[in-house]
N, CA, C and O atoms as a Maestro MAE file, in Angstrom:
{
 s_m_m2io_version
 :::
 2.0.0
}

f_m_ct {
 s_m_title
 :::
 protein
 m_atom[244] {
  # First column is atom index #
  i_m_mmod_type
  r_m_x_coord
  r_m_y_coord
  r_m_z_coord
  i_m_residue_number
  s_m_chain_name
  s_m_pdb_residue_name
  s_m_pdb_atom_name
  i_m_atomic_number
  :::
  1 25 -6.209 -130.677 -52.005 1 A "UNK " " N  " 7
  2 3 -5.200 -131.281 -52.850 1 A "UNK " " CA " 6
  3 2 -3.830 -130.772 -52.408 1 A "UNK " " C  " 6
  4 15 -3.685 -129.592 -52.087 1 A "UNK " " O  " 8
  5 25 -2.564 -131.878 -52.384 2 A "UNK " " N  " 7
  6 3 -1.359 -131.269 -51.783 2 A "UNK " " CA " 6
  7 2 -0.519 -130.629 -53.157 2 A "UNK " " C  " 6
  8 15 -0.530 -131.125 -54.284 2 A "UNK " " O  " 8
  9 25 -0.073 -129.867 -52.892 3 A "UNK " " N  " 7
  10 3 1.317 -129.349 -54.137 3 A "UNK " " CA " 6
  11 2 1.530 -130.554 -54.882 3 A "UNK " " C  " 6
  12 15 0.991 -130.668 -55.983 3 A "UNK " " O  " 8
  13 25 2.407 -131.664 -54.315 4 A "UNK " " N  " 7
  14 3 2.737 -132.470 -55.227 4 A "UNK " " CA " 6
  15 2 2.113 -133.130 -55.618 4 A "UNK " " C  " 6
  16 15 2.646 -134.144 -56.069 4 A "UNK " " O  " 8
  17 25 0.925 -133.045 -55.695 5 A "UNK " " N  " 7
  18 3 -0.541 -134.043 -56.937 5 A "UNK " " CA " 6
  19 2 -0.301 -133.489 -58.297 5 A "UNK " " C  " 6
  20 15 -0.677 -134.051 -59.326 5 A "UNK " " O  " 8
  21 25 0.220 -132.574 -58.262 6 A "UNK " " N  " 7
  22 3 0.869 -132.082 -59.253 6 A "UNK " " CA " 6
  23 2 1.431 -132.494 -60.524 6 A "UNK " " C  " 6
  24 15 1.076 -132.205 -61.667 6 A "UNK " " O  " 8
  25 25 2.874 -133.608 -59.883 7 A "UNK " " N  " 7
  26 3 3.489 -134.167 -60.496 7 A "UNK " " CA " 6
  27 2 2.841 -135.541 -61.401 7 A "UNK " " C  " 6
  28 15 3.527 -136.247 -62.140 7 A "UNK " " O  " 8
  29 25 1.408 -135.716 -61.151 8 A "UNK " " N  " 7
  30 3 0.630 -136.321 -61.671 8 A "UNK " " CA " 6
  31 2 0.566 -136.258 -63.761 8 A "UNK " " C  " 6
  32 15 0.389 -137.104 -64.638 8 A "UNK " " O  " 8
  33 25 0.782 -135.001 -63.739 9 A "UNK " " N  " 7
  34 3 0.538 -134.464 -64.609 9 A "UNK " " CA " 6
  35 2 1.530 -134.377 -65.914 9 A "UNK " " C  " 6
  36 15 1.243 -134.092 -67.077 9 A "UNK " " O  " 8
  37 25 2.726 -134.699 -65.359 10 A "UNK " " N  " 7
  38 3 3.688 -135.392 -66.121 10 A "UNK " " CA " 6
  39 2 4.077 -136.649 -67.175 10 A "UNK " " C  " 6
  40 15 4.830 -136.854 -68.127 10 A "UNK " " O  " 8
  41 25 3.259 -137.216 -66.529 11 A "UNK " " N  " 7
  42 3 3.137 -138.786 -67.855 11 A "UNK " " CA " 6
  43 2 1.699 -138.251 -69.233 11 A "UNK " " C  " 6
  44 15 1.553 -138.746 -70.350 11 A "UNK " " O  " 8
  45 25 0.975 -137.271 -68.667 12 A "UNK " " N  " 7
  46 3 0.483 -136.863 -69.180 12 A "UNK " " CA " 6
  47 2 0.475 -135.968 -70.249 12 A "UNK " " C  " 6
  48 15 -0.401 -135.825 -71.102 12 A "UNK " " O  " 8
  49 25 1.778 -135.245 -70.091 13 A "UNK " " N  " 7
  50 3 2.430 -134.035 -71.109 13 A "UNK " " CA " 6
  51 2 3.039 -135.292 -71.657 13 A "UNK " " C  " 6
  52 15 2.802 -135.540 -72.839 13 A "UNK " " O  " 8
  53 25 3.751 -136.081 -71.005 14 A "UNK " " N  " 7
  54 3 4.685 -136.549 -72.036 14 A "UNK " " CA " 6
  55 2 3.946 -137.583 -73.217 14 A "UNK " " C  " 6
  56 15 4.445 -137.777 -74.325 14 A "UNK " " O  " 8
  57 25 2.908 -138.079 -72.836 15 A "UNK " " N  " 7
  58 3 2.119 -139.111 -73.876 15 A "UNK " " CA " 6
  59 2 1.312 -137.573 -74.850 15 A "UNK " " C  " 6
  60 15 1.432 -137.625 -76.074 15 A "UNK " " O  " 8
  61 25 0.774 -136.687 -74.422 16 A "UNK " " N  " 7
  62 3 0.289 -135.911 -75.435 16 A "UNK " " CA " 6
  63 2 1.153 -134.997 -76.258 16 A "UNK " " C  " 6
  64 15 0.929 -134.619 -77.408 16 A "UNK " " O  " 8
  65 25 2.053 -134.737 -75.582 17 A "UNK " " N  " 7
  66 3 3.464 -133.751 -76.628 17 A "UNK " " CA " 6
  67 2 4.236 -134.863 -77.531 17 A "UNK " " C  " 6
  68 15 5.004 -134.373 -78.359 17 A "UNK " " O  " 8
  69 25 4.169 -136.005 -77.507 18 A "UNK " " N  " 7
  70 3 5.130 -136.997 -78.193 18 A "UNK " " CA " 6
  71 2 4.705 -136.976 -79.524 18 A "UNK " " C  " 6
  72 15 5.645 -137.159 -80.297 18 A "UNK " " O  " 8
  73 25 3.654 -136.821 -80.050 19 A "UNK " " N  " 7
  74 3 3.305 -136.388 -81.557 19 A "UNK " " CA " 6
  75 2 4.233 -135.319 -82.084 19 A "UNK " " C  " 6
  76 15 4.979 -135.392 -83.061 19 A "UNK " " O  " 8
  77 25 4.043 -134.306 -81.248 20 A "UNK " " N  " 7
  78 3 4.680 -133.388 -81.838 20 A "UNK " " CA " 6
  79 2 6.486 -133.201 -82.418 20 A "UNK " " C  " 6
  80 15 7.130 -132.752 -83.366 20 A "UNK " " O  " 8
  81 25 6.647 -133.792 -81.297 21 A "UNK " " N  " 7
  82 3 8.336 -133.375 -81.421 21 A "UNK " " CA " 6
  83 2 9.139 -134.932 -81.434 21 A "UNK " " C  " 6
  84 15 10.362 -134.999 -81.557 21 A "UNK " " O  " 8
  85 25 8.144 -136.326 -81.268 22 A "UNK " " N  " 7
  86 3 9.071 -137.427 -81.764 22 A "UNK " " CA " 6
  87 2 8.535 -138.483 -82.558 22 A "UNK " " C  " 6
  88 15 8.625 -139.707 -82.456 22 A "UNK " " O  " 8
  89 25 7.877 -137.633 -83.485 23 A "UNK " " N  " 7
  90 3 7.157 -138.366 -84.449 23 A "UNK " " CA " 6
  91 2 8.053 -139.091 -85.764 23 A "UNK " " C  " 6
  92 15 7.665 -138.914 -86.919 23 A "UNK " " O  " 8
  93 25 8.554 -139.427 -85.641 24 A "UNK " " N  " 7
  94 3 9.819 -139.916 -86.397 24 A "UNK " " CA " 6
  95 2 10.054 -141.867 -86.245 24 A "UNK " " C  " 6
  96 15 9.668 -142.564 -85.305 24 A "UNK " " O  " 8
  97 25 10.724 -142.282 -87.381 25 A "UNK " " N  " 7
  98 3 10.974 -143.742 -86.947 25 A "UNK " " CA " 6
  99 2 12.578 -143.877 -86.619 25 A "UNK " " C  " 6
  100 15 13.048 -144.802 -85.956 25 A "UNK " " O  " 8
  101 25 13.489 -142.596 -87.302 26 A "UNK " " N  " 7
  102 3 14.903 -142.696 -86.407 26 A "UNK " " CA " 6
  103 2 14.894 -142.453 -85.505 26 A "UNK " " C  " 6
  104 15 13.747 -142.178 -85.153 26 A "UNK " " O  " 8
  105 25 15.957 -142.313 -84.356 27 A "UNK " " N  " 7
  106 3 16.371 -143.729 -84.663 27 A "UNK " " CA " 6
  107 2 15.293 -144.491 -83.858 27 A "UNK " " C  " 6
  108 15 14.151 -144.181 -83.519 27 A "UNK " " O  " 8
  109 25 16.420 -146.138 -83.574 28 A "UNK " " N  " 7
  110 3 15.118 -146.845 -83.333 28 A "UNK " " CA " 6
  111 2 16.254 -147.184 -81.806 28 A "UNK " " C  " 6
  112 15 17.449 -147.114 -81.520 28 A "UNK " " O  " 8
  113 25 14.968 -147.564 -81.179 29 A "UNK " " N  " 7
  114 3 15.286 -148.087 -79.445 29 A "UNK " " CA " 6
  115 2 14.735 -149.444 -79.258 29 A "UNK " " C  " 6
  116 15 13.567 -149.831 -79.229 29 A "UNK " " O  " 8
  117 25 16.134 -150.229 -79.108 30 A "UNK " " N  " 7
  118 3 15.749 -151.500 -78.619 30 A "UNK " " CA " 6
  119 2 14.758 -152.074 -80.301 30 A "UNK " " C  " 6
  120 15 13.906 -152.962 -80.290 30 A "UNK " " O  " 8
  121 25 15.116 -151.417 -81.359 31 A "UNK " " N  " 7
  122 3 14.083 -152.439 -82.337 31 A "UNK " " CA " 6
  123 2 12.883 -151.399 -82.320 31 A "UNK " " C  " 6
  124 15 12.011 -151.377 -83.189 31 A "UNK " " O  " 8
  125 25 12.935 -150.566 -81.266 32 A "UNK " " N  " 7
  126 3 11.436 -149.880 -81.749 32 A "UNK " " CA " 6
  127 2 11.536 -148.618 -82.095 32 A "UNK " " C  " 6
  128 15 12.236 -147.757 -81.563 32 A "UNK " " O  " 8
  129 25 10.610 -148.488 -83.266 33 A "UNK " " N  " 7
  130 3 10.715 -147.051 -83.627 33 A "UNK " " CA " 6
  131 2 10.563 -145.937 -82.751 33 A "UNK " " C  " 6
  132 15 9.937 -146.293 -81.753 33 A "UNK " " O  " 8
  133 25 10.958 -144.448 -82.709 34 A "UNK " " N  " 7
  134 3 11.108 -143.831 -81.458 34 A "UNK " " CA " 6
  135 2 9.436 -143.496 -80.736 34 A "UNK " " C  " 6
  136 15 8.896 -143.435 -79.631 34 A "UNK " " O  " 8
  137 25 9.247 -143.409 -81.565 35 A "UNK " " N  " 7
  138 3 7.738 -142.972 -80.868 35 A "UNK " " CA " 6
  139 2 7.173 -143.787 -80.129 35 A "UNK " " C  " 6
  140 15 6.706 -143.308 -79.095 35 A "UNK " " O  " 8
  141 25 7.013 -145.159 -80.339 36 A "UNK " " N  " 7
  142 3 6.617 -146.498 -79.569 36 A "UNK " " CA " 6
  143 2 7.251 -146.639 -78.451 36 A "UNK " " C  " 6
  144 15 6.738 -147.056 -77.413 36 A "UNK " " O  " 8
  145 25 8.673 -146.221 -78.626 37 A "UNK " " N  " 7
  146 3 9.972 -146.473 -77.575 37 A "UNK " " CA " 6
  147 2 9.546 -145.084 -76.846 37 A "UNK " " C  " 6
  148 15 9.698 -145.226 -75.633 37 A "UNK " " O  " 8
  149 25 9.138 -143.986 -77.126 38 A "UNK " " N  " 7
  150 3 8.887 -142.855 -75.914 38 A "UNK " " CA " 6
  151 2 7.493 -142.960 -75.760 38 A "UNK " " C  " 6
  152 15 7.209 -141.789 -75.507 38 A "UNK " " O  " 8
  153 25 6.381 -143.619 -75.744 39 A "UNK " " N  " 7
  154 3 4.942 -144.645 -75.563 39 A "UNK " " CA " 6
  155 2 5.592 -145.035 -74.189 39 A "UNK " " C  " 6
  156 15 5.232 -144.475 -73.154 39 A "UNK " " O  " 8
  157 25 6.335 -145.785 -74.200 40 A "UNK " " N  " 7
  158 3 6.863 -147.261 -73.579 40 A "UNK " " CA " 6
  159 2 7.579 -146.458 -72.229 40 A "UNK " " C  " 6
  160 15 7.389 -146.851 -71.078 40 A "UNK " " O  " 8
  161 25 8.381 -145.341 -72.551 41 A "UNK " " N  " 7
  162 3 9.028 -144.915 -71.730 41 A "UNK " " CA " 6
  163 2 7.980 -143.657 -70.915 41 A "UNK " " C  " 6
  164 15 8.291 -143.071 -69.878 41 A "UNK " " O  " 8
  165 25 6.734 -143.460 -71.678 42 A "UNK " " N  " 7
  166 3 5.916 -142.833 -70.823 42 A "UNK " " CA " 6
  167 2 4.951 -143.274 -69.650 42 A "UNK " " C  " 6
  168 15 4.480 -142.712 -68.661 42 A "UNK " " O  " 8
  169 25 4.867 -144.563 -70.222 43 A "UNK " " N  " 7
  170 3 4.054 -145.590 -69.341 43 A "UNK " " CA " 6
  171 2 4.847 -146.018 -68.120 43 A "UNK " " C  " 6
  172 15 4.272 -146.242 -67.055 43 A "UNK " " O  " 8
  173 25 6.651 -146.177 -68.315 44 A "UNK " " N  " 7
  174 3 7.535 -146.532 -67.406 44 A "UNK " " CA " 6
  175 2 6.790 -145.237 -66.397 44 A "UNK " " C  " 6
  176 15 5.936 -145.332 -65.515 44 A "UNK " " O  " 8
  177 25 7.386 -144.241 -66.854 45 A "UNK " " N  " 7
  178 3 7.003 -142.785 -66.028 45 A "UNK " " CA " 6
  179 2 5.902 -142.680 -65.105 45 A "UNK " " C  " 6
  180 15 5.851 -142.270 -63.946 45 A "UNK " " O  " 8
  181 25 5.242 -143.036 -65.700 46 A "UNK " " N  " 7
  182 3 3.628 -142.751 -64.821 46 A "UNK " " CA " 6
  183 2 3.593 -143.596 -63.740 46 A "UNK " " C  " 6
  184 15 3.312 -143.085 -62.655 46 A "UNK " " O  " 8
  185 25 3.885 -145.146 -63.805 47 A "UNK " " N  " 7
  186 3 4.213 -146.236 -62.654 47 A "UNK " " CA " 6
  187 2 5.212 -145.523 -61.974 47 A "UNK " " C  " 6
  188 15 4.584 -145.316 -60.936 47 A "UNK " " O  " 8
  189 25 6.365 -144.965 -61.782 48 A "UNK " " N  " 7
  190 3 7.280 -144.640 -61.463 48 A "UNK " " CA " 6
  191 2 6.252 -143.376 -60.566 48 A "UNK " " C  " 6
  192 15 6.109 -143.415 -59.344 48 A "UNK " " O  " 8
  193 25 5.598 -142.277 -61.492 49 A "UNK " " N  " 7
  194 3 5.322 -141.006 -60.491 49 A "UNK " " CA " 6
  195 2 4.272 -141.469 -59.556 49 A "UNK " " C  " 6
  196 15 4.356 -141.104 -58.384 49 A "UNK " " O  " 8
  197 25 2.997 -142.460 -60.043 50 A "UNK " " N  " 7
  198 3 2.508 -142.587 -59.197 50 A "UNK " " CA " 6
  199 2 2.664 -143.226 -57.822 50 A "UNK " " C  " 6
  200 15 1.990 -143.126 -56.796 50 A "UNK " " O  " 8
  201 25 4.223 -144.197 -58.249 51 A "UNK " " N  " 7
  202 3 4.634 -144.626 -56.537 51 A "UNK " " CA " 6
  203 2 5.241 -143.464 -55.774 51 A "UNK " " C  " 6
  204 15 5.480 -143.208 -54.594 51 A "UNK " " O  " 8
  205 25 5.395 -142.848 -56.994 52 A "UNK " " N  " 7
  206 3 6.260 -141.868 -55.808 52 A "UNK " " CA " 6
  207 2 4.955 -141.006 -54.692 52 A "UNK " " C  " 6
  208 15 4.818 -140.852 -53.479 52 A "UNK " " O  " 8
  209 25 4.026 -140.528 -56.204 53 A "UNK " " N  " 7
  210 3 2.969 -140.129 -55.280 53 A "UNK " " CA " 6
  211 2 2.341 -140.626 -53.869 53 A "UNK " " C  " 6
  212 15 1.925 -140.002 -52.893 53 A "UNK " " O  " 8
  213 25 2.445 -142.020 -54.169 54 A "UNK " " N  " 7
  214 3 1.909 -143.120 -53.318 54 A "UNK " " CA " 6
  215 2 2.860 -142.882 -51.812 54 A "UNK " " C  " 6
  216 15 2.324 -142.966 -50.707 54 A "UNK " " O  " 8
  217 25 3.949 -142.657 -51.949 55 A "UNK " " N  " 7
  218 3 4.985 -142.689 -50.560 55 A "UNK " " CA " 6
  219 2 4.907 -141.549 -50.089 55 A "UNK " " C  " 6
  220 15 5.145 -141.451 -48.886 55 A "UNK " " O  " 8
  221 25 4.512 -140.163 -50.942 56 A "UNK " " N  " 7
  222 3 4.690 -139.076 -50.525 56 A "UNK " " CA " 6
  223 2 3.133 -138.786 -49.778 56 A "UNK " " C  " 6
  224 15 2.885 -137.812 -49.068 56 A "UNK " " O  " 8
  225 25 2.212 -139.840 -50.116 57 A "UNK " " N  " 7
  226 3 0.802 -139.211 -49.809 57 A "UNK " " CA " 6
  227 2 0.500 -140.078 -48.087 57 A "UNK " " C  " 6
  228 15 -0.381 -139.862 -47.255 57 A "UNK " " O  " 8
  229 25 1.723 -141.137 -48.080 58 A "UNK " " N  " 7
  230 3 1.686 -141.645 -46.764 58 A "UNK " " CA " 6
  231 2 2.824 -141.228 -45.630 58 A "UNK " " C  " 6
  232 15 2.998 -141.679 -44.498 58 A "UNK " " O  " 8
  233 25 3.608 -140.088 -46.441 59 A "UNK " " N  " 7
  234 3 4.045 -139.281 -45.147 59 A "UNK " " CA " 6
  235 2 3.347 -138.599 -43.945 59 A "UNK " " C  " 6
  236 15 2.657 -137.727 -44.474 59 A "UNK " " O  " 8
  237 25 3.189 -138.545 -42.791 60 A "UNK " " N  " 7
  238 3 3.176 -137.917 -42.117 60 A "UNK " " CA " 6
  239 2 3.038 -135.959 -42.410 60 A "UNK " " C  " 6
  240 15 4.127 -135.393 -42.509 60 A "UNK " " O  " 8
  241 25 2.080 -135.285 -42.499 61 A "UNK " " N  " 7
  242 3 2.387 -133.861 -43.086 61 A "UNK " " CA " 6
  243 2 3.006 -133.248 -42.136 61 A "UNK " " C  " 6
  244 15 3.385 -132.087 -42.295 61 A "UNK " " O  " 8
  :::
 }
 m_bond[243] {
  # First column is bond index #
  i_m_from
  i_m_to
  i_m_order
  :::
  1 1 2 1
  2 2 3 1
  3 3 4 2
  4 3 5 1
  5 5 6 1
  6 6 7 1
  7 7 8 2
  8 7 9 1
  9 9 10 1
  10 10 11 1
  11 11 12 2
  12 11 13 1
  13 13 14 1
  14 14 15 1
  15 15 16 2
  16 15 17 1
  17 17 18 1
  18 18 19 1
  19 19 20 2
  20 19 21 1
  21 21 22 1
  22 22 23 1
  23 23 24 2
  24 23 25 1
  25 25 26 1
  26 26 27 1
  27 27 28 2
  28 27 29 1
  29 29 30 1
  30 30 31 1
  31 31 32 2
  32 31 33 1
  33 33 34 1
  34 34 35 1
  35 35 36 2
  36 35 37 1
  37 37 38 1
  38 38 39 1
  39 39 40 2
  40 39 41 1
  41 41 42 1
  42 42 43 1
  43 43 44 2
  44 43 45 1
  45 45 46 1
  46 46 47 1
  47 47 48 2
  48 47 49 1
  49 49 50 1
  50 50 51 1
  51 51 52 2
  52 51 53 1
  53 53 54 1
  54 54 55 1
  55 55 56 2
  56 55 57 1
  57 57 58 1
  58 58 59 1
  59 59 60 2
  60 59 61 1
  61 61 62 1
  62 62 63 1
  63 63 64 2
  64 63 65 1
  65 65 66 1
  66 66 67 1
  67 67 68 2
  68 67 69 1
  69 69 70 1
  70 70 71 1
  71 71 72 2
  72 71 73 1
  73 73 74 1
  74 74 75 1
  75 75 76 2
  76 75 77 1
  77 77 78 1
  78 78 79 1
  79 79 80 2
  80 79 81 1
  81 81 82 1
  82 82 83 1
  83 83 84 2
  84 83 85 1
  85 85 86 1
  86 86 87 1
  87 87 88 2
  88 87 89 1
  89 89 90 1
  90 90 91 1
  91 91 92 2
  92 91 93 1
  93 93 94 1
  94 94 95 1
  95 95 96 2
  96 95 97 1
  97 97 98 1
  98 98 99 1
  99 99 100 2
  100 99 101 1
  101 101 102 1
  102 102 103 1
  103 103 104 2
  104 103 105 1
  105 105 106 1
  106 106 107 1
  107 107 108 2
  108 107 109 1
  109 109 110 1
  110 110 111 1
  111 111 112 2
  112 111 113 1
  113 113 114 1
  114 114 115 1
  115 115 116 2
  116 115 117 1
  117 117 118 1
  118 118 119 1
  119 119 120 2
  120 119 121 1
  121 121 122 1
  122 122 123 1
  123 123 124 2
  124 123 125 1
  125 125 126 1
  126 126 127 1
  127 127 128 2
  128 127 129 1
  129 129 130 1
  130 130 131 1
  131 131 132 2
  132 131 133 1
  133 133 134 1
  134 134 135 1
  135 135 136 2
  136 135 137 1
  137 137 138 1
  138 138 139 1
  139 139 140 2
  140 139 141 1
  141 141 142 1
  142 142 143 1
  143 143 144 2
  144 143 145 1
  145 145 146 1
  146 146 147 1
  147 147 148 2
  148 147 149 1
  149 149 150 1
  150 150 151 1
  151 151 152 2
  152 151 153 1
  153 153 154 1
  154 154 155 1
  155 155 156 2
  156 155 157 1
  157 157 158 1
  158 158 159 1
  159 159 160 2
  160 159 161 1
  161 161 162 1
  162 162 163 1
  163 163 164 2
  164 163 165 1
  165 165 166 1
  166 166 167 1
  167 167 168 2
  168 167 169 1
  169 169 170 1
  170 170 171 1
  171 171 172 2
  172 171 173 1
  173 173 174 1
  174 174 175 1
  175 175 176 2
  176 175 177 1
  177 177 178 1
  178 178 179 1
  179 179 180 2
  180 179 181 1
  181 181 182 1
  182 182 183 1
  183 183 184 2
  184 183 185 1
  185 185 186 1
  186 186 187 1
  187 187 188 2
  188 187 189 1
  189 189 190 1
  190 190 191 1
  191 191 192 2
  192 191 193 1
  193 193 194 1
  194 194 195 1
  195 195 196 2
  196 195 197 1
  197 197 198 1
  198 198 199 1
  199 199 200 2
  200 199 201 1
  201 201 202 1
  202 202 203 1
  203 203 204 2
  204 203 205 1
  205 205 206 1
  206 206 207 1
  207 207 208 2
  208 207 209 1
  209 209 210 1
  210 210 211 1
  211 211 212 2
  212 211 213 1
  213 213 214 1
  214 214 215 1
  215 215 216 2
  216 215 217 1
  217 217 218 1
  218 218 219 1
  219 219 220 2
  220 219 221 1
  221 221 222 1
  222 222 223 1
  223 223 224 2
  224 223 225 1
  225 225 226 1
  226 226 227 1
  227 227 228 2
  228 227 229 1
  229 229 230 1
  230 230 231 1
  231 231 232 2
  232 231 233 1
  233 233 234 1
  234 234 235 1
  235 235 236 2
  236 235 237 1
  237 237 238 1
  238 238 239 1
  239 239 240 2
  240 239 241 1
  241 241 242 1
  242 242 243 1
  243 243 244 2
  :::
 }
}
């Protein structure tokens, strides 16, 4: 496994810590209450790390 498989692990904290600390309906994003709206923005995340993963795993080492 390389170091940065790592960063995998990030959409992952952020969908399981979001109970804790943005459990709230203020404010609201775009119409959605925050928690749905940091849902939404965790799912952005994960598409986002896994391309990155994806470019970094077809470098050349």
């Amino acid at each position: 496994m390389r170091p940065h498989h790592a960063l995998a692990l990030l959409p992952l904290a952020a969908l399981l810590g979001a109970p804790f600390f943005a459990n709230r309906v203020e404010p609201r994003i775009l119409g959605l209450p925050f928690l749905l709206a940091w849902c939404v923005g965790a799912v952005l995340l994960a598409s986002a790390t896994m391309a990155l993963l994806h470019w970094l795993d077809r470098r050349p080492r």
